[in-house]
KEDREN-76202 format. One line per 4 residues: number of its first residue (from 0); for each residue x, y, z of C-alpha. Coordinates in Angstrom, 3 decimals, decimal comma. Layout:
NUM = X/Y/Z ~ ...
//
This chain:
0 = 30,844/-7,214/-18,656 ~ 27,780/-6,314/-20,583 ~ 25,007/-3,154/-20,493 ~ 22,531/-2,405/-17,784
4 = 19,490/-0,542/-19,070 ~ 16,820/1,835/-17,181 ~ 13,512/2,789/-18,074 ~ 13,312/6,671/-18,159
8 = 10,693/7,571/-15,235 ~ 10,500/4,049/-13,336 ~ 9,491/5,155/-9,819 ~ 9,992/2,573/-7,055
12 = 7,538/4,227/-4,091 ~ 6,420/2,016/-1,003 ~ 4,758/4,106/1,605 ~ 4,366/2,412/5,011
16 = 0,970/3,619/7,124 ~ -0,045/2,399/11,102 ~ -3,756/2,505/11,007 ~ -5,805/2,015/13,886
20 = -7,778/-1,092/14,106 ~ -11,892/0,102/13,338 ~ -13,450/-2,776/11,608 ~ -16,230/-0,922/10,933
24 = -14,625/2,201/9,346 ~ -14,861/1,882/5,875 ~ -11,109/3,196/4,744 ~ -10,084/0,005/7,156
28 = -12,399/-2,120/5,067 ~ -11,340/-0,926/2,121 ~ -7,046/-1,414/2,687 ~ -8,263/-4,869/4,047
32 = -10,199/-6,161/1,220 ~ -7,397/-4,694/-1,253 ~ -4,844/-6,804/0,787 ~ -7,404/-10,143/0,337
36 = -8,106/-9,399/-3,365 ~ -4,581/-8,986/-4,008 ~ -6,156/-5,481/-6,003 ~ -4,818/-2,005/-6,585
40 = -5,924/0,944/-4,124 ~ -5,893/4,471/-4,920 ~ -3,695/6,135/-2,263 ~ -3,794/10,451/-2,320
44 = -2,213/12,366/0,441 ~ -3,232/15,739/1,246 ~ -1,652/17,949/-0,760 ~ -1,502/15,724/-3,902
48 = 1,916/14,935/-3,955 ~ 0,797/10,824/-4,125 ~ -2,107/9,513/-5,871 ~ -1,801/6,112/-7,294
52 = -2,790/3,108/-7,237 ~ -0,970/0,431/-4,527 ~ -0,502/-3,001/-3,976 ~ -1,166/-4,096/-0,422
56 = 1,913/-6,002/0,471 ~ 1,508/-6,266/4,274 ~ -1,472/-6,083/6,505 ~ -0,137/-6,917/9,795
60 = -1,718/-6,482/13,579 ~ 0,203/-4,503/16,439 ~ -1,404/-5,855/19,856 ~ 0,276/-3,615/22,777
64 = -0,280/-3,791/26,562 ~ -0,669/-0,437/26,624 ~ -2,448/1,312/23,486 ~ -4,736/0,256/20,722
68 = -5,164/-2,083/18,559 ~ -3,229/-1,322/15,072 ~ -2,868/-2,324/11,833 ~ 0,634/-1,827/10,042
72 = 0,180/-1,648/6,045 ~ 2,939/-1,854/3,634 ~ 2,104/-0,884/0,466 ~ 4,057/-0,347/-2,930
76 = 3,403/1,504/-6,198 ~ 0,860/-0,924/-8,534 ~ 2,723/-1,603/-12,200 ~ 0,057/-3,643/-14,671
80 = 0,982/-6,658/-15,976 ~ 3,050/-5,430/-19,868 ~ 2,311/-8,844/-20,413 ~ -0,378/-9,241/-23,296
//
């Protein structure tokens, strides 16, 4: 029926993060104008285990009755272009 070929090492990572709603914070300005610029972020946990760069795929606003104001970001692992 034909081959099916892999890249050795292609990682497929999307981390999902709820992030409270401060305008003025500038980690919240930063995701947001990432997600508007359609540009890579540099994402680095704790201990190391991720840092590279993202691409902002969702920026969407949780409203409840009850709690604050949030900000649910999707965000998957940035490939460049191999185009040249």
């Amino acid at each position: 029926n034909g081959l099916k070929s892999h890249v050795g090492g292609l990682r497929d990572i999307t981390i999902e993060i709820n992030m409270e709603h401060l305008p003025e914070d500038s980690g919240f300005q930063q995701v947001l104008k990432a997600y508007q610029d359609n540009t890579p972020l540099r994402f680095t946990d704790a201990d190391a285990a991720i840092d590279q760069d993202f691409t902002i795929l969702e920026f969407g606003q949780e409203e409840p009755l009850d709690d604050k104001v949030s900000n649910k970001i999707k965000a998957a692992l940035y490939v460049e272009s191999s185009e040249g």
